[in-house]
C-alpha positions as CSV (number, residue, x, y, z in Angstrom):
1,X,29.4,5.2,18.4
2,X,26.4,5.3,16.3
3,X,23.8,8.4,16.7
4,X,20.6,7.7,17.1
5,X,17.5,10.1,15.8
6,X,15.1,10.6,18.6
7,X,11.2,12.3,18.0
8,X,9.1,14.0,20.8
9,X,6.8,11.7,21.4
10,X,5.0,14.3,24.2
11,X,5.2,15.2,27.8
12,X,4.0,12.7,30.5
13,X,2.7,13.5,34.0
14,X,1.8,11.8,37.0
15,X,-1.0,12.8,40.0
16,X,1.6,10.9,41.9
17,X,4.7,13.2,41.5
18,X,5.4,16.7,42.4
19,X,6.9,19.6,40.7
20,X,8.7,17.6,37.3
21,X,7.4,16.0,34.5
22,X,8.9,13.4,31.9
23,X,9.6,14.2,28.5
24,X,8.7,11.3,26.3
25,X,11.2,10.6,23.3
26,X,11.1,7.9,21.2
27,X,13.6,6.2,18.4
28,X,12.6,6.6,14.7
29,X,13.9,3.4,13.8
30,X,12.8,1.4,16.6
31,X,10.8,0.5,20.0
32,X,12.5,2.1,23.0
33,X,11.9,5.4,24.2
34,X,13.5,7.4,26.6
35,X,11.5,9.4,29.0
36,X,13.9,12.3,30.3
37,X,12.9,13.8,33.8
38,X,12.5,18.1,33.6
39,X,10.9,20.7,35.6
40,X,7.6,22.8,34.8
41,X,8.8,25.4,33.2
42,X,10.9,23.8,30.3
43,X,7.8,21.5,30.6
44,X,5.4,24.0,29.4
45,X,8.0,26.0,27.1
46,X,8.0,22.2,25.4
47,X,4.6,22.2,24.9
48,X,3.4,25.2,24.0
49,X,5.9,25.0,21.1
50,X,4.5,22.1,19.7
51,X,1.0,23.0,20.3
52,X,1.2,25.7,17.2
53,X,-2.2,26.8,18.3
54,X,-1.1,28.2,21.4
55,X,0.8,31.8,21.6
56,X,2.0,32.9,25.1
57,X,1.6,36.8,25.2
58,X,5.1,38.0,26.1
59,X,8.2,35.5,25.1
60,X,9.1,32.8,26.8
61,X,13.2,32.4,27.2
62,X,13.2,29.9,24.6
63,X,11.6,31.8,22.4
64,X,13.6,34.7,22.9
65,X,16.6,32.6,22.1
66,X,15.4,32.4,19.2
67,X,14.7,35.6,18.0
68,X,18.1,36.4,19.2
69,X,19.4,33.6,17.4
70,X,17.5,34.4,13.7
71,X,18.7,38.8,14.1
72,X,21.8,37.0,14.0
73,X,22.3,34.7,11.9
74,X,22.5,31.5,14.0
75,X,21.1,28.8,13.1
76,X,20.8,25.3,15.5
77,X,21.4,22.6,13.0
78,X,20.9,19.5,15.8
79,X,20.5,18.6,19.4
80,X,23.2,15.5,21.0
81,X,22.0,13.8,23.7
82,X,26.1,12.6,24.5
83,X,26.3,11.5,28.2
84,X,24.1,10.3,31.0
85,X,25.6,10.1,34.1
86,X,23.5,9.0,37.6
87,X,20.5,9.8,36.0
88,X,21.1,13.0,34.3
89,X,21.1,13.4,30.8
90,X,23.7,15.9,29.6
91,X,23.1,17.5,25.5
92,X,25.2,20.0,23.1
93,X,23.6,22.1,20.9
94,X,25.3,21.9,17.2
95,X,25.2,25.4,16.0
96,X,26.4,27.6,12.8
97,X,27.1,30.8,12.0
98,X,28.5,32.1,8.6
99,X,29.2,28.7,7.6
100,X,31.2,28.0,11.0
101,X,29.7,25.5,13.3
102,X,30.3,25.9,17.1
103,X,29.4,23.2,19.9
104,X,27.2,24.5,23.2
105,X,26.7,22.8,26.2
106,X,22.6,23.0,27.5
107,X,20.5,21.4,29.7
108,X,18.9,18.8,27.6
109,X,15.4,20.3,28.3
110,X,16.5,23.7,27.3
111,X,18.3,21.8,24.5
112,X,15.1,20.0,23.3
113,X,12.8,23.3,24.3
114,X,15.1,25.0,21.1
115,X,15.4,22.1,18.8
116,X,11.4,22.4,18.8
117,X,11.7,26.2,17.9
118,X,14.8,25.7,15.1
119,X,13.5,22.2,13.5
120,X,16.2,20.8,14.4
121,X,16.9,16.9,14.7
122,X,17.7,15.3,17.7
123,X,20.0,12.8,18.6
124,X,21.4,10.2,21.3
125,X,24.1,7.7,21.4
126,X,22.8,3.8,21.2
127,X,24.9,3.3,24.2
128,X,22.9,5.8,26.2
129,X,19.6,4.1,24.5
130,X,20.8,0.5,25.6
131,X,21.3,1.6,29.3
132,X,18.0,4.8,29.6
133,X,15.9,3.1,27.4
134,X,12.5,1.4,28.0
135,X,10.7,-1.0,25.2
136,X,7.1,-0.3,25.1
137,X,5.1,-3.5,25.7
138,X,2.8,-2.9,22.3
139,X,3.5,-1.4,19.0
140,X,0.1,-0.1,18.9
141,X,0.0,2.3,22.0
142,X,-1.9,5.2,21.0
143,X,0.2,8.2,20.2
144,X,0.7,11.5,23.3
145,X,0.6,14.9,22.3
146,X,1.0,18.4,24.3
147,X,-2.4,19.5,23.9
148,X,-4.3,22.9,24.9
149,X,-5.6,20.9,28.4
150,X,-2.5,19.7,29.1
151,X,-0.2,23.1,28.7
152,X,-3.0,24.3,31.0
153,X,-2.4,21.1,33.9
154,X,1.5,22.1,33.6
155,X,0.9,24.8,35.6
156,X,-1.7,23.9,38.0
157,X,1.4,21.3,40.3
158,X,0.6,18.0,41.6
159,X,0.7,16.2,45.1
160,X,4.2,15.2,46.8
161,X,7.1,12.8,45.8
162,X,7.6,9.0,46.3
163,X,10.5,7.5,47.5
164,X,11.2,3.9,46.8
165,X,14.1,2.9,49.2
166,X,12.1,0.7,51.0
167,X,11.2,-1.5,47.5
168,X,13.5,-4.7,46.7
169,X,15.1,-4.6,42.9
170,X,12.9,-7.3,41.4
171,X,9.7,-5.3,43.7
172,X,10.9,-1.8,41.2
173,X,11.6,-4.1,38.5
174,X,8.0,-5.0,38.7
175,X,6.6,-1.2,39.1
176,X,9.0,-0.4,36.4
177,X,6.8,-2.7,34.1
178,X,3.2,-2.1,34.9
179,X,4.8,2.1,34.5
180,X,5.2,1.0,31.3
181,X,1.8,-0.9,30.4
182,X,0.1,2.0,32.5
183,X,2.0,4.9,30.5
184,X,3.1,6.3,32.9
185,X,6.3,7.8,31.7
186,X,7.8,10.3,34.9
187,X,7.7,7.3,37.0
188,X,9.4,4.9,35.0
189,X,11.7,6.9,34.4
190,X,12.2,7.8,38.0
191,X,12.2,3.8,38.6
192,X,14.7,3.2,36.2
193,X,17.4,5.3,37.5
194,X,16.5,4.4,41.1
195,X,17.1,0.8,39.7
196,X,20.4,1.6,37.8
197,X,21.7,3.4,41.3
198,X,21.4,0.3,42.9
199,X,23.1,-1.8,39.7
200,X,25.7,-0.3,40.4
């Protein structure tokens, strides 16, 4: 199976979801991207590592990890996104240490949260691209990024969670869509798994 290299292409939220967030990743070479449901805290850790601007006053676990990781001489040379299974993403970090490399299973938003502190590239299979991911309606949608306001609206929560049992497939199938056109990340990500539970 081919890999695929993956960019951050920010962190999306909703007013209509509670407590988790989407993490907006999109192919190099190409038009899909793959929003990746996480919670609040690897939310923030996300962002505030790509917002340079931004120090936290004690370290955060991820950055930590890091530190840890530098005193001794371990380095994390890529992130795998390898398996996705009823909605949840599964990720290895590929790491080396005097010149041996080791394989570690993580979350894929601590995995990601890590790969922004080391440089390090990110990866999927085009398998788990062709089932997870969503082509964006234009190539000219302007461009996310975790800015100062929204590390700040990470941790201020938003209203409760939607079901969607009561929706027909071709009724998500049409929310999944105008998601999309709307840019609204989280949910169709949360559409598109409810949709792929019921392919099933």
């Amino acid at each position: 199976m081919s890999l695929v290299r993956l960019n951050i292409k920010g962190i999306s939220y909703s007013q209509t979801q509670s407590g988790a967030y989407a993490l907006v990743l999109n192919e190099v070479d190409g038009e899909r991207t793959l929003p990746i449901i996480i919670g609040a805290f690897e939310a923030q850790s996300i962002a505030i590592a790509l917002e340079k601007e931004i120090k936290p006053p004690r370290p955060l676990t991820h950055d930590l990890f890091k530190t840890f990781s530098d005193r001794f001489q371990i380095k994390v040379k890529q992130v795998i996104i390898h398996k996705l299974v009823d909605g949840v993403f599964y990720s290895s970090l590929i790491c080396e240490r005097d010149r041996i490399e080791e394989i570690i299973d993580a979350r894929t938003s601590d995995a990601i949260a890590l790969a922004t502190r080391f440089n390090a590239p990110i990866f999927t299979y085009e398998n788990i691209l062709d089932k997870a991911g969503i082509y964006l309606k234009s190539k000219e949608e302007p461009e996310m990024e975790a800015s100062k306001i929204e590390v700040e609206e990470l941790l201020e929560g938003t209203p409760d969670d939607t079901s969607y049992q009561d929706f027909t497939l071709a009724e998500l199938n049409n929310k999944l869509d105008e998601a999309v056109a709307n840019e609204d990340y989280e949910l169709a990500a949360k559409l598109r798994d409810e949709i792929s539970k019921r392919q099933k």
